[in-house]
N, C-alpha and C positions, 0 to 999 in steps of 0.2 A: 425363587423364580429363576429359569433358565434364561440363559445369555438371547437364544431363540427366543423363546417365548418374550423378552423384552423388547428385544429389535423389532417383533413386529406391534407389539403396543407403541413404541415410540415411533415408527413409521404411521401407522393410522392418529394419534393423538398430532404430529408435526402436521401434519395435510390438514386436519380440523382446526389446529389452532386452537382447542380446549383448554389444554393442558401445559403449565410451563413446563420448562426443563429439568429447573431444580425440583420440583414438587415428585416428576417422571422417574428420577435417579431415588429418591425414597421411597415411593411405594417397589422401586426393584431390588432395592439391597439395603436397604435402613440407613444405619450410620455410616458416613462416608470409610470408606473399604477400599482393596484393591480391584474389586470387582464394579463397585460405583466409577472407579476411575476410568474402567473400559466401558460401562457404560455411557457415561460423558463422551468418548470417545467417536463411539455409533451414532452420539445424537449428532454431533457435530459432522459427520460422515454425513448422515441421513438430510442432516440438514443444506449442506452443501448441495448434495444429490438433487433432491426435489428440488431447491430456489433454479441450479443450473438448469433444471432440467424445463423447469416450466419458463424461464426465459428463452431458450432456446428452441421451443415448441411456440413457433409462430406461424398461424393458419396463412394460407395463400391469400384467403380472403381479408384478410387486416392488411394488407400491401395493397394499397392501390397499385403498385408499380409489380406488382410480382410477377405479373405478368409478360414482361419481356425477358426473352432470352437475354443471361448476363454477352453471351456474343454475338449479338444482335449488330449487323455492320450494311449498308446500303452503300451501291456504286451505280449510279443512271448518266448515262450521258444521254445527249438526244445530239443526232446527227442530219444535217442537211444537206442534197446534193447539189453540184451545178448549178442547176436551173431553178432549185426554189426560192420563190422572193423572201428579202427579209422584213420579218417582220417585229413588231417591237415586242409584241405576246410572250411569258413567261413559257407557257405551255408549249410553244413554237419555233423561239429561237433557240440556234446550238446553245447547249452549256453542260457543265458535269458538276454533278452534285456527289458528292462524296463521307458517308459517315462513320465513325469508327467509334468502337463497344464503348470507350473511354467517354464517349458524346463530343469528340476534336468535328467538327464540323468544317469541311472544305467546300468552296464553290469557287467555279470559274468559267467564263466566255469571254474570248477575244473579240473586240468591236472593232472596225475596221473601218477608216473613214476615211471618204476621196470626196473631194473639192466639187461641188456641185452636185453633190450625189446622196440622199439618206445613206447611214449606216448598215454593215454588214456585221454578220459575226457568224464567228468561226467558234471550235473548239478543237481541244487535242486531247486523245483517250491515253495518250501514253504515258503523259505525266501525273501528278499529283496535282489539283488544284491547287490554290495558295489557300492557307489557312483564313476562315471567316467568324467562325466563335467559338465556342463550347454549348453543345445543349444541355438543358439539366437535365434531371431522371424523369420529371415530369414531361418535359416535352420528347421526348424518349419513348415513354407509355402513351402518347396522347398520338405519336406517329404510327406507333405501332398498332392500337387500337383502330383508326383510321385504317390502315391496309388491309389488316383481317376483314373489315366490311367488303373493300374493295377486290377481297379474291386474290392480295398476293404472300399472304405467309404462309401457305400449304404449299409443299417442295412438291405434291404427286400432281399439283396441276399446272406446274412448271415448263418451260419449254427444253431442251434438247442445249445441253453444255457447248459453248461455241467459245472461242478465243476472240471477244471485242476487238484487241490491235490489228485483228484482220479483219474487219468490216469495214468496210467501201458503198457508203451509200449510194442506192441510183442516183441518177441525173434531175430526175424531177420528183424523189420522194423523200421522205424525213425519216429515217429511221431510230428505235427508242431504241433501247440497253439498261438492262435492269438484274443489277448481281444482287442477293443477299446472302448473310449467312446468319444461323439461330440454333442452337439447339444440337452444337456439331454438326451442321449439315449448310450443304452452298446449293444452291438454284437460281436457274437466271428466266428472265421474262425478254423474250424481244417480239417486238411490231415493227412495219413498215407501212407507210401511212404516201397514199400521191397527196401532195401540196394543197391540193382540192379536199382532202376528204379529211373531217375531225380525226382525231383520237378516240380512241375507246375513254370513254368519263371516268375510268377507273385510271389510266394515265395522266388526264388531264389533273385531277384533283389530287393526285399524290405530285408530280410537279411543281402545280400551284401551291401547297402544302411547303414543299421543298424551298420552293422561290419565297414565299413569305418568313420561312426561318434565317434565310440566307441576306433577308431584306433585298432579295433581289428582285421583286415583283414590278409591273411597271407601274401599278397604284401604290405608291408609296403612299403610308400614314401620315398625316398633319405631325407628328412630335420629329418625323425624320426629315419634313419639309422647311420646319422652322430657321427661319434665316439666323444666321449667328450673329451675337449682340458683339458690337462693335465700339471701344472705347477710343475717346479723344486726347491722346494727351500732348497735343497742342502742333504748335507746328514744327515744321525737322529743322532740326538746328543743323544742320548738315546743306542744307539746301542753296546755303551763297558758294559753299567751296563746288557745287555742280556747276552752277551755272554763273560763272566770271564775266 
């Protein structure tokens, strides 16, 4: 039997799984030979071949996660002018939400408090928020899923490339900002919105989405409510040299 003619029995017999190796090398050359020796050779070639190969042939659909772009990166700030009130609303008040492919999770809003007055808050596009967590891959794919309902990972219905650090919201309106990038490609989404009138519910719930990863929502969860357990260990020995 040819060297051919074997390579391809020992390729179909390896894929079945029929036939061992050693049994393979004697019906091709009988008593071990110099010829059995390069057969051994091809099986182990062959074998290598296919294991690598059917490891490495994994369907999109056996990834729940395969679906996000590996450069999947989100940048939103939401911007308020002058004259809109504040309010305590995740969807509503300034803040910048910031995601990078790694899953480094940033979020930030300046609060701003004067003496007889609820709070304000501000944000700043120029900087980086301060670091808030890491997402896993799962909540990665479960963000990303979510927006595709929503109408924002297709780049052709996108708005018109603008430079965020030059945006100056009106006096009495909120203005969004919403960069991504996926797939080699960046697009951005923006709205303005007067103080009176919602958001489009495809911003609101990618937001509120946002703020609940960031636990910056104003309904915070009972597990992040829980008071901290407080141990006693007795009273301050320190306490006659305060007060003489």
């Amino acid at each position: 039997m040819k060297i051919e003619s074997l390579c391809e029995t020992v390729l179909f017999l390896n894929l079945t799984g029929r036939i061992s190796a050693r049994r393979l090398c004697a019906v091709g050359c009988g008593p071990y030979t110099s010829c059995m020796k390069k057969a051994c050779l091809v099986i182990v070639f062959l074998w290598l071949t296919v294991g690598l190969g059917c490891a490495s042939s994994v369907s999109p659909a056996d990834d729940p996660y395969g679906g996000v772009p590996e450069d999947f990166s989100l940048d939103l700030a939401i911007l308020a002018g002058s004259d809109v009130p504040d309010v305590p609303e995740a969807h509503l008040r300034p803040s910048r939400y910031v995601l990078f492919p790694d899953g480094a999770y940033h979020y930030g809003t300046e609060t701003v408090v004067k003496l007889g007055q609820p709070p304000s808050y501000r944000v700043e596009t120029r900087n980086l928020p301060g670091f808030t967590r890491t997402l896993s891959r799962q909540h990665m794919a479960q963000l990303w899923s979510n927006m595709q309902q929503w109408g924002f990972t297709d780049p052709a219905v996108a708005d018109d490339m603008i430079n965020f650090n030059r945006v100056s919201p009106p006096d009495e309106r909120r203005v969004y900002l919403l960069a991504l990038t996926g797939n080699d490609k960046r697009w951005v989404f923006t709205r303005s919105y007067h103080f009176d009138e919602p958001p489009d519910p495809g911003f609101i719930n990618l937001v509120r989405d946002l703020a609940d990863l960031a636990w910056a929502s104003e309904y915070l969860p009972d597990e992040v409510l829980m008071k901290p357990k407080r141990y006693d260990f007795g009273p301050d020995p320190y306490a006659r040299y305060r007060n003489p």
